[in-house]
PAMI-475412 format. One record per atom (N, C-alpha, C): residue in one letter; x, y, z. Coordinates in pm, whole numbers, plus 32768, in hexadecimal, padded with zeros to 4 digits. Atoms other than C-alpha are relative to their C-alpha. Layout:
REM PAMI-475412
AXYZ
...
This chain:
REM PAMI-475412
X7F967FF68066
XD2FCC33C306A
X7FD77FAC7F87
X801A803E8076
XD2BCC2CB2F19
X80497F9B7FBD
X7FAA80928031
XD32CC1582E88
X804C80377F68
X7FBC7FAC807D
XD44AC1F42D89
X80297FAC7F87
X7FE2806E8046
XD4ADC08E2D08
X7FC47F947FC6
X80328044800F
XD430BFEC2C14
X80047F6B7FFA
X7FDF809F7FEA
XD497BE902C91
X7F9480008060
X80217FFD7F84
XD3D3BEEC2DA1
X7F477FC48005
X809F805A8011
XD282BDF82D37
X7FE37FB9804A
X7FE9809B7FC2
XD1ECBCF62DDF
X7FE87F987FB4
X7FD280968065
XD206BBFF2CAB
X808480067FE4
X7F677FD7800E
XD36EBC112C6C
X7FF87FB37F83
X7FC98035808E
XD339BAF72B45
X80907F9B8010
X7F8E80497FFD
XD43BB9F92ADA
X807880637FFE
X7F837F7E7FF4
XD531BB1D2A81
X800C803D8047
X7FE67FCC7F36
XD4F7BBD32BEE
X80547F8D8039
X7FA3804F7F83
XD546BA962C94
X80967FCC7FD6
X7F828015804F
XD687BA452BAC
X807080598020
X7FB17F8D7FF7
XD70BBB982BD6
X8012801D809C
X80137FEE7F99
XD6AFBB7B2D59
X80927FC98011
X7FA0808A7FC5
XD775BA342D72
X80AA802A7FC3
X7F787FD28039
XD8AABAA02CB0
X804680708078
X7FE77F8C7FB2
XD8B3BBDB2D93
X80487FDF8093
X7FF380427F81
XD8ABBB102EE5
X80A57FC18005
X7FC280787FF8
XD991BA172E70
X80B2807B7FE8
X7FA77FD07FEB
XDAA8BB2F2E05
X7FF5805D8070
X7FD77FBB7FDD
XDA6FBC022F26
X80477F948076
X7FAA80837F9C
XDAE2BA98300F
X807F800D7FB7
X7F58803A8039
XDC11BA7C2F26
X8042809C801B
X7FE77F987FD2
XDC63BBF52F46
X80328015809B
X800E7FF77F6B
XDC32BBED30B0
X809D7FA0803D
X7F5180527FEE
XDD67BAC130B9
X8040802E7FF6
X7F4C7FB88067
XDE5CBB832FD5
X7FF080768067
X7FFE7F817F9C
XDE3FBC9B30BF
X802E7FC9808C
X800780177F3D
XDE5DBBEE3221
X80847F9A7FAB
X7F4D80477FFB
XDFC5BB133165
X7FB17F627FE8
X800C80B08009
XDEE7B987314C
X7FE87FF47F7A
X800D801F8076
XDF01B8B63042
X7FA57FC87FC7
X808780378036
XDDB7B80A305B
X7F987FFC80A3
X8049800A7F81
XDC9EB7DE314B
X7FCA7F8C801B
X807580817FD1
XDBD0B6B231CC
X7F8D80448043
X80787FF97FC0
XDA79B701322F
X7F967F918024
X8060807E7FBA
XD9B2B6273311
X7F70803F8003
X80677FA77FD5
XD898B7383367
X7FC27FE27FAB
X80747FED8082
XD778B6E13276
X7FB080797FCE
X7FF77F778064
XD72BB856325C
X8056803C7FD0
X7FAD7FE9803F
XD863B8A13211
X80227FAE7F58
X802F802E804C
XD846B7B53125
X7FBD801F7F5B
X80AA7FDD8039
XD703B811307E
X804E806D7FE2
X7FD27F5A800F
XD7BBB9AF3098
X80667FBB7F4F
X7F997FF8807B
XD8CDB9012FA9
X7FE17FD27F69
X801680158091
XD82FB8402E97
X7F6E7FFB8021
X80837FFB8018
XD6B8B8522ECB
X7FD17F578034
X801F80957FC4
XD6BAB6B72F35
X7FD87FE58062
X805B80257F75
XD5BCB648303A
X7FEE7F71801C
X8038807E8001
XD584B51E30EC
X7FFF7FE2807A
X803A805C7F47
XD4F2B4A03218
X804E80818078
X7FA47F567FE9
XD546B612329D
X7FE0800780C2
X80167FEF7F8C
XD4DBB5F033F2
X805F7F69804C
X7FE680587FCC
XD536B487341A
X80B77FBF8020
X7F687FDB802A
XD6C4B4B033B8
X8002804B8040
X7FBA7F9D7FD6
XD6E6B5B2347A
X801D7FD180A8
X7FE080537F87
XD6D8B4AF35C2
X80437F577FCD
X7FEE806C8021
XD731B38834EA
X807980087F92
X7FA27FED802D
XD895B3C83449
X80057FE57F62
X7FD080548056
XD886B32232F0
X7FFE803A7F57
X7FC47FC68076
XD8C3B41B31AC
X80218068804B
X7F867F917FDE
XD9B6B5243198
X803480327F6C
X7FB97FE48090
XDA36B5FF3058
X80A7804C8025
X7F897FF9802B
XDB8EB62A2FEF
X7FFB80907FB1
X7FEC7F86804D
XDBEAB7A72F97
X8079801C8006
X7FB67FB4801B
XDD13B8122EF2
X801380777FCA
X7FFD7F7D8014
XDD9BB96E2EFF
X7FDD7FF67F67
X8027800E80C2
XDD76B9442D69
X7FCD7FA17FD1
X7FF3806A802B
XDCE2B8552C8F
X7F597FBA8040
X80B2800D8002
XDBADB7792C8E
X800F7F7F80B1
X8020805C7F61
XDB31B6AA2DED
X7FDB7FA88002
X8004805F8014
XDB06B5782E51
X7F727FE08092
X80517FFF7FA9
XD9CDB5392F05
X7FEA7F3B8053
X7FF2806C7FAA
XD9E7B3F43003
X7F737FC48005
X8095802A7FEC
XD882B3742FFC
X7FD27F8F8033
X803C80757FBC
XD784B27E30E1
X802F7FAD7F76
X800D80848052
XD798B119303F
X7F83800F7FAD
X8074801C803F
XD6ABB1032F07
X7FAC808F7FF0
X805E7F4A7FCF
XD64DB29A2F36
X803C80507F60
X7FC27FB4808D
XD73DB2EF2DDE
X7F9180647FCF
X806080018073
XD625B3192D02
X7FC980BF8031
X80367F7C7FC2
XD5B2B45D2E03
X805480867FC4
X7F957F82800D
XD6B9B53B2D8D
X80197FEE7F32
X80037FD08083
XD66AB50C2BFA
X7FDD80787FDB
X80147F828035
XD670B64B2B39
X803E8057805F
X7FB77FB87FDA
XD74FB6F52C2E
X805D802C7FD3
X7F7A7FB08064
XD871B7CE2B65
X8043802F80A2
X7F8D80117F80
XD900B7E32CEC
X803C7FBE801E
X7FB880557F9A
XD964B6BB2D23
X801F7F997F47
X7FBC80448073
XDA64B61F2C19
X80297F578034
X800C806E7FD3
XDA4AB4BF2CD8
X7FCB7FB2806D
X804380377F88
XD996B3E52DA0
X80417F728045
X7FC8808F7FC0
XDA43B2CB2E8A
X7F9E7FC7806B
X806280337F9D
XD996B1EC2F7C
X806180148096
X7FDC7FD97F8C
XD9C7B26C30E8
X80547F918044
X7FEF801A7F83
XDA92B1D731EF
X7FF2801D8099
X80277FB97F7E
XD9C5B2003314
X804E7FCE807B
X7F8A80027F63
XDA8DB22E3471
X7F988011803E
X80757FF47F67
XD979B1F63590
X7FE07F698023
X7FD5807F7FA4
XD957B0F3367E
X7F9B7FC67FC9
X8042800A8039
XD81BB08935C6
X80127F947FC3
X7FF2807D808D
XD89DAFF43495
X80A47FC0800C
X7F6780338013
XDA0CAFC43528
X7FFB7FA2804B
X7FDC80527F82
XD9F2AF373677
X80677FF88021
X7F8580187FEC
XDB10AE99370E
X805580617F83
X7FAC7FF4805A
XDBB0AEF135B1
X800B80CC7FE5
X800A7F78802C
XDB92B06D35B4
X805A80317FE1
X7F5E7F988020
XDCEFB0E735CC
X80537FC27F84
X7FB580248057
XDD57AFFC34D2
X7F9880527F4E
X802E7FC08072
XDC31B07E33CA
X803B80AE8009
X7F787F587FCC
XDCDAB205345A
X804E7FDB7F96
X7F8980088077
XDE0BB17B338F
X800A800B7FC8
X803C7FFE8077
XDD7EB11D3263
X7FD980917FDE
X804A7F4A8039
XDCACB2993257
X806E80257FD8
X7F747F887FE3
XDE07B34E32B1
X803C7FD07F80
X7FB480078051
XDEC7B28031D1
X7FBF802A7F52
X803F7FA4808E
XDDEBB3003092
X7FF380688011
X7FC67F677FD5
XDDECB43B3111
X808E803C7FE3
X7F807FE27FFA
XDF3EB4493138
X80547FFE7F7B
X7FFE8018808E
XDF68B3C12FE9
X7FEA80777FA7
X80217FAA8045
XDE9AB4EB2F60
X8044807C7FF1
X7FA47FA77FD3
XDF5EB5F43023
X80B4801E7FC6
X7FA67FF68035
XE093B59D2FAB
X8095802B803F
X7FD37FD37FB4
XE148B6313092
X803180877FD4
X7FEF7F818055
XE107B7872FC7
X7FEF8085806F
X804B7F8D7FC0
XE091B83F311A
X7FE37FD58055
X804280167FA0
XDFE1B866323D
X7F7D7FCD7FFE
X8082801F8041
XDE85B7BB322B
X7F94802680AB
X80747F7D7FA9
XDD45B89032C9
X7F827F4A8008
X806480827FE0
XDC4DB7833381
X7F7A8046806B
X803A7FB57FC3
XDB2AB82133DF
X7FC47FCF809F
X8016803C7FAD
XDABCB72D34E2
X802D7F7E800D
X7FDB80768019
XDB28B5C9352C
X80307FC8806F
X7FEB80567F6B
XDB6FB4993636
X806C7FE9802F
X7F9780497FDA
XDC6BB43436ED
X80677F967FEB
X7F9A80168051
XDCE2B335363E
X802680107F59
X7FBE7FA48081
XDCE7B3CD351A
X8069806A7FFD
X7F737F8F7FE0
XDDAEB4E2358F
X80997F948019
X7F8280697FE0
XDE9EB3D7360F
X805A7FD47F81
X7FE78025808E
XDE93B32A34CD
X806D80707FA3
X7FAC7F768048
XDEEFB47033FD
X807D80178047
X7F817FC57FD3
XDFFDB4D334EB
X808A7F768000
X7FB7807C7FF8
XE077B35634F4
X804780107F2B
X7FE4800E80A5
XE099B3513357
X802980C97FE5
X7F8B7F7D801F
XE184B4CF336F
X7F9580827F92
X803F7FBB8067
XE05AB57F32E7
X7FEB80BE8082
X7FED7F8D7FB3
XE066B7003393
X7F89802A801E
X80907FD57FF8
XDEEFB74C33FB
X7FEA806C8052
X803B7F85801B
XDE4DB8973437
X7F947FFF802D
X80717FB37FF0
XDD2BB92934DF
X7FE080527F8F
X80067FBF8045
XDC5EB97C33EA
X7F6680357FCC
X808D7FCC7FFF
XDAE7B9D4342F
X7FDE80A27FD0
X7FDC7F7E8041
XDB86BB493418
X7FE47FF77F82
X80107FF0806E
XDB9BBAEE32CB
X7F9180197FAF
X806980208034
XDA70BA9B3260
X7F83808F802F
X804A7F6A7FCE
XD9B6BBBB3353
X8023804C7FB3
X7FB17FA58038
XDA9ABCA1328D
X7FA380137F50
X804D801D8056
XD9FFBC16314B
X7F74802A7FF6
X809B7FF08001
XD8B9BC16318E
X7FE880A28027
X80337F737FC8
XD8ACBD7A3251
X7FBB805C7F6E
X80437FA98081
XD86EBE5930E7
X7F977F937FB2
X809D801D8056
XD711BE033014
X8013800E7F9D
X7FFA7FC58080
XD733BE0D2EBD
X7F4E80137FD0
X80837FE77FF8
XD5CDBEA12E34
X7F9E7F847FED
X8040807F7FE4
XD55BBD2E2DD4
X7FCB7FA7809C
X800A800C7FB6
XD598BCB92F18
X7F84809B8059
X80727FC87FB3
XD4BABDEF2FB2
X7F737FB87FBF
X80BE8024802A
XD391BD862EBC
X7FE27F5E8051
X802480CA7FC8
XD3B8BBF12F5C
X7FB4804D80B5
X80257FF67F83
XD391BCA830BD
X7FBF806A800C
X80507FCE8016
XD279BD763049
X7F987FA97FDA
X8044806D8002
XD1C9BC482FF2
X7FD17FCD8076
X802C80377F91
XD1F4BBB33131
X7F988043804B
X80397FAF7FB6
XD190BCDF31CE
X7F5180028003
X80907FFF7FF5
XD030BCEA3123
X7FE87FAB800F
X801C805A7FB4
XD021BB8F3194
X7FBA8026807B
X7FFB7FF67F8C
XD06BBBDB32D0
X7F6180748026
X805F7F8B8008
XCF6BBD0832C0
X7F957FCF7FFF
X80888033800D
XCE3DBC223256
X7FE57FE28074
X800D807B7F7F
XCE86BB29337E
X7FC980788083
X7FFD7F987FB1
XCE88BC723463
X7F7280238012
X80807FAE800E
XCD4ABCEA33DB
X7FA07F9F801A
X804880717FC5
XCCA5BB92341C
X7FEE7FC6809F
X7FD9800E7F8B
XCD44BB79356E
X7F9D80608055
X80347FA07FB4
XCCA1BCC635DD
X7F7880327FD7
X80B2805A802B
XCB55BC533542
X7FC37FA98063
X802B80727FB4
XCB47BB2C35F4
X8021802D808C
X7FCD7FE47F7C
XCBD8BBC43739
X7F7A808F800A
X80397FC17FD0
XCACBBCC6373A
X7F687FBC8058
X805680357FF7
XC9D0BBB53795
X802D7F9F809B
X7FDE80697FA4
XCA00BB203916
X803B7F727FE5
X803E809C8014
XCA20B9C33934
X80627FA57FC0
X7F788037802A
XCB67B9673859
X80677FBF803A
X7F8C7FF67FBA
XCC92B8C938D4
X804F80447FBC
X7F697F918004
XCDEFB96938D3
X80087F667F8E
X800C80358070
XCE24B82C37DD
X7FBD7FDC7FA3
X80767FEF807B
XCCF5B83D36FF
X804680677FB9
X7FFE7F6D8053
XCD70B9C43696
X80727FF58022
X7F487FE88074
XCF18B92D3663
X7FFC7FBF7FA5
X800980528068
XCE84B8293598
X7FDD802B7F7B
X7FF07FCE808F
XCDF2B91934C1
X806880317FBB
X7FAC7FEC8048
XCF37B99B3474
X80417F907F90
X7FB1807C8081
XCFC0B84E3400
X7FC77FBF7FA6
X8065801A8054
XCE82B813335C
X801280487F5D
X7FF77F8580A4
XCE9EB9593250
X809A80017FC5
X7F6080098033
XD016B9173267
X801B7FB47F9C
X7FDC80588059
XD00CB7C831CA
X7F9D800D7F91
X805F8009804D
XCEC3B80130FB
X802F80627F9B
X7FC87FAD803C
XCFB0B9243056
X80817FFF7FC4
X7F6380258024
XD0DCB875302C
X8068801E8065
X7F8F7FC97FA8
XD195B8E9314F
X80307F618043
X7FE4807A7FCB
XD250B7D93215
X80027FE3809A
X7FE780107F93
XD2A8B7DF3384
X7FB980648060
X7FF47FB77F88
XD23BB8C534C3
X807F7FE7804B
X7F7C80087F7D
XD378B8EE35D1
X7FD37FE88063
X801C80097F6A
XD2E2B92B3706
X7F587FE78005
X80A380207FD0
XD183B8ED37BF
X7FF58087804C
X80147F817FAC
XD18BBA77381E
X7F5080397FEB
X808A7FCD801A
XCFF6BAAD3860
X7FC87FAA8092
X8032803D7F92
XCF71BAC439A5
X7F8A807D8018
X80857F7B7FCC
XCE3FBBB33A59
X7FD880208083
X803B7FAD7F5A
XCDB8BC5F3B83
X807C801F8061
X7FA47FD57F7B
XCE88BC1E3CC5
X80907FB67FB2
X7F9C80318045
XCF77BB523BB5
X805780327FB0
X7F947F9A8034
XCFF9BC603B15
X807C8072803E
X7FA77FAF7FAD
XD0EBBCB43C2A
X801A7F938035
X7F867FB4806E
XD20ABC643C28
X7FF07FC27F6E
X7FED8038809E
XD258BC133AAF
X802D7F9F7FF2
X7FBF80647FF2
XD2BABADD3A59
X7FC87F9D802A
X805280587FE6
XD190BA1F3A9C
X7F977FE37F66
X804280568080
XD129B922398B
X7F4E7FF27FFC
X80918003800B
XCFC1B9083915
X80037F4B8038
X800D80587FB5
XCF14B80239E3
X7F5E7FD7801B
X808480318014
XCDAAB7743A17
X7FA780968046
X80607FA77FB7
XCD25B8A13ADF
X7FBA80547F8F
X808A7FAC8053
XCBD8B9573A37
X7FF680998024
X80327F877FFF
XCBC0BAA539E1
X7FA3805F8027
X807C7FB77FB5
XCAE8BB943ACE
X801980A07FC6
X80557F948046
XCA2ABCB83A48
X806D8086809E
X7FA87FB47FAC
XCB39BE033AD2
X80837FEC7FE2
X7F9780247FFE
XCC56BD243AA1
X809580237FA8
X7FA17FF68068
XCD9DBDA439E5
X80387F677FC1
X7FB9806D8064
XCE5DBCA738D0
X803080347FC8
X7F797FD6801F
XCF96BCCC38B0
X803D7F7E7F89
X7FAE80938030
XD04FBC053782
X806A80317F9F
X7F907FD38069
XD17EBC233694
X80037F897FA7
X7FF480538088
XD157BB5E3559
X80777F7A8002
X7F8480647FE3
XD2B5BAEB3549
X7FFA7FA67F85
X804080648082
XD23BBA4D33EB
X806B7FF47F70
X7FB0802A808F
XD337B99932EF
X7F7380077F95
X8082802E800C
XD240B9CC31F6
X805380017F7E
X7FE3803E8097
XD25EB9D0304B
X809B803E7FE2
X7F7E8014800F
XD3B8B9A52FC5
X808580058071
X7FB2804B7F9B
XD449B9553131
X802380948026
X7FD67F597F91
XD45DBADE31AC
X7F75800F806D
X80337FF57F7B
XD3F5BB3E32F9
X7F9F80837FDA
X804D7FB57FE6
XD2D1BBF93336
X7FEE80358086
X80057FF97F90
XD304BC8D3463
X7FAA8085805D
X807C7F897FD2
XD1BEBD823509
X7FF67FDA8087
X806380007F8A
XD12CBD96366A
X7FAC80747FFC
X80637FC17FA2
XCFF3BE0436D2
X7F9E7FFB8051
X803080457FA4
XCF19BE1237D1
X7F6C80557FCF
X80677FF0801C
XCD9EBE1A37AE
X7FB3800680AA
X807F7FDD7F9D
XCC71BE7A3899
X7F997F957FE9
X8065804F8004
XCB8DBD6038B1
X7F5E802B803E
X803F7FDF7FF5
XCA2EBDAA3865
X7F847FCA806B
X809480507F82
XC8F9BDA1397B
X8023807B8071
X7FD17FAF7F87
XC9BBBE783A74
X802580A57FE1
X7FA47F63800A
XCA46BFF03AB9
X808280148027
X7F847FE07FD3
XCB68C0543A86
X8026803A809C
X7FBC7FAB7F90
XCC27C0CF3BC2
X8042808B7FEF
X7FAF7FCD8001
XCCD9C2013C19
X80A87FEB8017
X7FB1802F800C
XCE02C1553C51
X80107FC37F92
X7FCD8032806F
XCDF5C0803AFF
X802880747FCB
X7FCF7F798068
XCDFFC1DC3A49
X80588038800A
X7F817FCD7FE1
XCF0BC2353AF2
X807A7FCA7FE9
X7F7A805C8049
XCFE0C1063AB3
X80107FEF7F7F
X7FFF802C80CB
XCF75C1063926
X8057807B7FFD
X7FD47F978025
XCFE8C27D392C
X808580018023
X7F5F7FDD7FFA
XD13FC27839B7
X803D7F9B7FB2
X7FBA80838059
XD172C10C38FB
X801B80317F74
X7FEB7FC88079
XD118C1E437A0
X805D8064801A
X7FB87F7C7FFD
XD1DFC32D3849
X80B17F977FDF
X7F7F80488017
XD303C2233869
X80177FD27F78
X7FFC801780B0
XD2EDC1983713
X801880657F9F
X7FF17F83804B
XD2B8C2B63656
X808B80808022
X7FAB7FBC7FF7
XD3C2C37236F4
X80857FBF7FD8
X7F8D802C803C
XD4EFC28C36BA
X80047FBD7F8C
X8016800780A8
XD471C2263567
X803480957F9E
X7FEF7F76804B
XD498C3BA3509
X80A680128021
X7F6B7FC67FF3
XD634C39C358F
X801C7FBB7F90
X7F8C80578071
XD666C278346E
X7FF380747F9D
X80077FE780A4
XD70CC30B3341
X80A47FAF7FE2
X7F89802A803C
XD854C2AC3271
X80538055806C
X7FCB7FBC7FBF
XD974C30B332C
X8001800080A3
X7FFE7FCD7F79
XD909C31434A0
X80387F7C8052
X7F9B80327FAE
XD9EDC2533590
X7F967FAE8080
X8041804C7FA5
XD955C13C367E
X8028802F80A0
X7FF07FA77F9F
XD9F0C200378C
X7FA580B18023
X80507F927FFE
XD928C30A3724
X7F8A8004801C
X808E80567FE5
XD7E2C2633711
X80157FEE808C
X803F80307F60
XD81BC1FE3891
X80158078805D
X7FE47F9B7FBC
XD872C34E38F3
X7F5E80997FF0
X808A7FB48049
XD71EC3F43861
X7FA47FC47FCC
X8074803C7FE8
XD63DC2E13886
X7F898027806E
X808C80067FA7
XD4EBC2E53946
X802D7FAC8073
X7FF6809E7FB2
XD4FAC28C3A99
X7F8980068041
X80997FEA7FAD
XD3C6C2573B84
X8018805F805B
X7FF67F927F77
XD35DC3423C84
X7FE27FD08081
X7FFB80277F4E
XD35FC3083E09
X7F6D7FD37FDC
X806E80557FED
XD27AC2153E5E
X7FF27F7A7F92
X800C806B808B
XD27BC1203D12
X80857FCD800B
X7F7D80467FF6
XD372BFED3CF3
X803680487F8D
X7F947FC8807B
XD482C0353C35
X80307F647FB0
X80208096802E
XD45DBECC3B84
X807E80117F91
X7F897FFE804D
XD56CBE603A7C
X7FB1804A7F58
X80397FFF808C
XD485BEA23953
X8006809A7FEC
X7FE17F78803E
XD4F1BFFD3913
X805580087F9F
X7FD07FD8806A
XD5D5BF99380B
X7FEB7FE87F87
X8024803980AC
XD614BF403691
X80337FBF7FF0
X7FBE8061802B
XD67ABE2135D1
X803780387F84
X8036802280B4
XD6A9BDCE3456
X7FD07FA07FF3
X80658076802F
XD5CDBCDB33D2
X801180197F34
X7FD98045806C
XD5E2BC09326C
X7FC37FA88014
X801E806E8014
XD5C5BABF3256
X80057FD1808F
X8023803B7FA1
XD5A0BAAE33D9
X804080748057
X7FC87F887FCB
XD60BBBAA34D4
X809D80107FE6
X7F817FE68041
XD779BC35346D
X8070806D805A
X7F8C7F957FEB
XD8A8BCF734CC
X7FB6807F7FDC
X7FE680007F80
XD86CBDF7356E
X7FE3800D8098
X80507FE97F73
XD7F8BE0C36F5
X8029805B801D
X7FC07F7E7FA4
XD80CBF663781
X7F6C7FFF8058
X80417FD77F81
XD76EBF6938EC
X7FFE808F8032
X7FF07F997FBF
XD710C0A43977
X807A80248080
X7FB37FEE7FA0
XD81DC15C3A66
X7FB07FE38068
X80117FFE7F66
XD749C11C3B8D
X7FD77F2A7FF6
X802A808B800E
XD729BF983B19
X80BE7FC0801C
X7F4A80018018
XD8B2BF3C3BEF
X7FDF7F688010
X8000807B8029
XD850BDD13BBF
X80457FBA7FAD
X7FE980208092
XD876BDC03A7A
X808180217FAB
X7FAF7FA4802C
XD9CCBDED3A01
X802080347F66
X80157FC08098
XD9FBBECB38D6
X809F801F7FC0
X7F7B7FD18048
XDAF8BF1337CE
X7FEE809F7F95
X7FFE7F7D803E
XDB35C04436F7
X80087FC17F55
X802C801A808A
XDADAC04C3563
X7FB1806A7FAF
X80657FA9803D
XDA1EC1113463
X7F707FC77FC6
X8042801C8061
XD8C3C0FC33B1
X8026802D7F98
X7FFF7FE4807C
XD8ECC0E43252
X7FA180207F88
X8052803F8056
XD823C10D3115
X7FE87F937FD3
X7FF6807B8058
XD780BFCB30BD
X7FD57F9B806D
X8045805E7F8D
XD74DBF473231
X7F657FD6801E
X80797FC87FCA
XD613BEE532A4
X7FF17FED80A2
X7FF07FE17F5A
XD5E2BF353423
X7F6D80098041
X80A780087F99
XD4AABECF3511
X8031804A808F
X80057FEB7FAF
XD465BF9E360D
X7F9F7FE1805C
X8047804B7FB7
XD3D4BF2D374E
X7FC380568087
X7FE67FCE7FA7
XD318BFA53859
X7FA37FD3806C
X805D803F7FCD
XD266BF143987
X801D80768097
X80237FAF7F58
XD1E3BFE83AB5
X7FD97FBA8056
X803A80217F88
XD18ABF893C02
X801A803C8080
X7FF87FC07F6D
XD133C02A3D6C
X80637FD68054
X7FF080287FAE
XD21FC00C3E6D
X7FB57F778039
X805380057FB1
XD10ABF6A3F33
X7F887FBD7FC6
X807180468023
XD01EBEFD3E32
X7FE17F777FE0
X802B8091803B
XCF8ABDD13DAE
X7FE380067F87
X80267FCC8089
XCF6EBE373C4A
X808480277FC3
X7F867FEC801B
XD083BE5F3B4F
X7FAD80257F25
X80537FD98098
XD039BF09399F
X80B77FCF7FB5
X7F7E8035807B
XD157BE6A3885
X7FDB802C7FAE
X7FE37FF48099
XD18ABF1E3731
X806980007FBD
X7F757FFF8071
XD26FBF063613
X7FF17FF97F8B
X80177FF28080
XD298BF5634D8
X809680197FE4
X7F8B800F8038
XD3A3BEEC33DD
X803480A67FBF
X7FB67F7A8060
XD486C0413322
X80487FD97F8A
X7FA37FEF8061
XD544C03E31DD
X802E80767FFA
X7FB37FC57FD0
XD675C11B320C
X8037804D7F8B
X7FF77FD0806F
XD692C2523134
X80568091802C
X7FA97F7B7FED
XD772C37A3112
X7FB180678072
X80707F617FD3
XD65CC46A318F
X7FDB7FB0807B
X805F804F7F90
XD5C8C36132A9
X7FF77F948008
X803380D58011
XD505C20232C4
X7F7C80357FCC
X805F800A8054
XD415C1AD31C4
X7F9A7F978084
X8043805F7FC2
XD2F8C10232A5
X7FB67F867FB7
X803A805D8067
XD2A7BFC531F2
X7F777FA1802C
X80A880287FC4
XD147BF61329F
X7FC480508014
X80737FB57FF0
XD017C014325B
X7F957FD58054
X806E80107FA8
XCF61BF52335B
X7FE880898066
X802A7FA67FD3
XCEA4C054342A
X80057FF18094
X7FD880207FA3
XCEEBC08D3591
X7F487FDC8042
X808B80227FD1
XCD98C04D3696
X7FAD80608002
X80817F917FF3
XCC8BC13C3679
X7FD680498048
X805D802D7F8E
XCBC6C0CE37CA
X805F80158077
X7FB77FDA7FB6
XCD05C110385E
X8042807C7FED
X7FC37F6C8005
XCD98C24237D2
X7F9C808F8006
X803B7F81802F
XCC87C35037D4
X7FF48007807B
């Protein structure tokens, strides 16, 4: 399908990212006035980051409590910031103030925690006004306390923010078209270096975080990259074991990479020295038959009930593993999860795809019986007619012919 928008670059420029950030920031305030709150608190540092573009210590805040922004349904925000961190959030037109955080964690409170709780709530509470319900996307115990102690009405409100984020405006596709050819280099280096014995499973994740950061990208999520008898079941982290000549490598990116959007790919490579099997070819082929087939149900319009009713399922003999469904992915995996009908684990809700989503589909095979397991995925942008596939990486070669 052909890129129709011309936002749709991968320099976006000061005026891309301006027009990005404006976009984000009213589709959070939108998203309030619609669900009845009068303001939000966000703790989530990608949520965060989704609302005014402000980063900081993005991994380390997200186990260590201590900024938080202030969003009202209208009107400019008040971003809570580490001690001495102000200065990070100059030139932002998102954020119409900066205060110094009151961090709530046992850390910096100790004994005193529930009494610093107070203090947060009571500026909070202050802000609120008592104009509304206030949307909290995540938050502790005594903070919740706090808030409910000082008559302030609080709200689940991660909905919110999922809600927000779900549509792409075309800026936002060009940031996670960026990542992507990130992600794409690291891939192509990975299955370079993996054609050569002798590697560990963490030599070839390091290159990811190698081209990640050498490109501007910021984080990896997971340690998903393992090989041979390690690629069954899923869910096994890369680890010191060396790559033997035959061996499949299995990995999924999982890569925060430039301007803090997810890059999210798997694939699995043939490590060179050895012959393929008749069994690998068989697990690459139903892993692409699976992919490719419930990639061709996305379009605008079609019902997540629908999708699990005319999905791919395996055939007798092959697990029926959870990875038969789709996400959305953004700025980190997203609203929404639809599990295949034969996945009753997983419980599911009912919804539509829209124009504007973007949706990873996933698919990992494995034998009944075997010792071998193939992961692909590739992200979609969600269009009247279908899904736009937004990774031109190429599937395996050595395995598909």
């Amino acid at each position: 399908m052909a890129r129709t928008e011309k936002a749709e670059s991968t320099s976006l420029g000061a005026a891309g990212l301006g027009r990005m950030r404006e976009y984000r920031l009213k589709r959070v305030q939108q998203s309030l006035s619609e669900a009845g709150y009068a303001a939000a608190v966000l703790n989530d540092p990608i949520n965060i980051r989704y609302a005014t573009d402000a980063r900081n210590m993005q991994l380390w805040t997200m186990h260590f409590p201590s900024r938080y922004l202030y969003v009202p349904v209208s009107g400019p925000t008040i971003l809570f910031e580490y001690r001495d961190a102000d200065h990070l959030s100059d030139g932002l037109d998102t954020i119409g103030e900066v205060r110094q955080a009151v961090a709530v964690n046992h850390i910096s409170g100790g004994p005193e925690v529930a009494e610093r709780a107070k203090d947060w709530a009571a500026e909070i509470a202050d802000l609120v006004g008592g104009q509304g319900p206030l949307a909290i996307d995540r938050t502790s115990v005594p903070e919740l306390f706090a808030l409910q102690d000082a008559g302030v009405d609080v709200r689940y409100g991660q909905n919110v923010l999922e809600r927000a984020r779900m549509i792409k405006s075309g800026d936002e596709i060009a940031c996670m078209r960026r990542s992507l050819a990130v992600a794409e280099k690291a891939l192509a280096e990975v299955a370079e270096a993996s054609s050569r014995p002798g590697m560990s499973e963490n030599e070839l994740w390091a290159i990811l975080n190698r081209v990640n950061a050498e490109q501007g990208g910021e984080w990896i999520e997971t340690r998903l990259l393992n090989s041979g008898p390690r690629t069954r079941p899923w869910y096994q982290e890369a680890g010191p074991r060396a790559v033997e000549a035959g061996d499949l490598v299995c990995l999924d990116t999982d890569m925060i990479g430039p301007f803090g959007y997810n890059a999210d790919v798997s694939r699995t490579f043939l490590v060179g020295g050895g012959r393929r099997s008749g069994t690998q070819r068989t697990l690459y082929a139903l892993a692409r038959e699976q992919l490719e087939h419930n990639a061709a149900l996305l379009r605008t319009g079609l019902t997540f009930r629908e999708f699990r009713d005319r999905a791919w399922e395996p055939p007798e003999g092959f697990h029926k593993h959870s990875f038969g469904y789709v996400h959305g992915v953004g700025m980190s995996v997203e609203y929404p999860q639809v599990p295949p009908a034969y996945e009753a684990r997983t419980p599911s809700y009912d919804g539509t795809f829209e124009t504007g989503m973007v949706i990873c589909v996933e698919s990992y095979v494995t034998a009944d019986h075997g010792t071998e397991g193939v992961k692909l995925e590739n992200p979609y942008l969600i269009r009247p007619g279908g899904g736009e596939q937004l990774t031109v990486f190429p599937f395996e070669d050595s395995l598909s012919a």
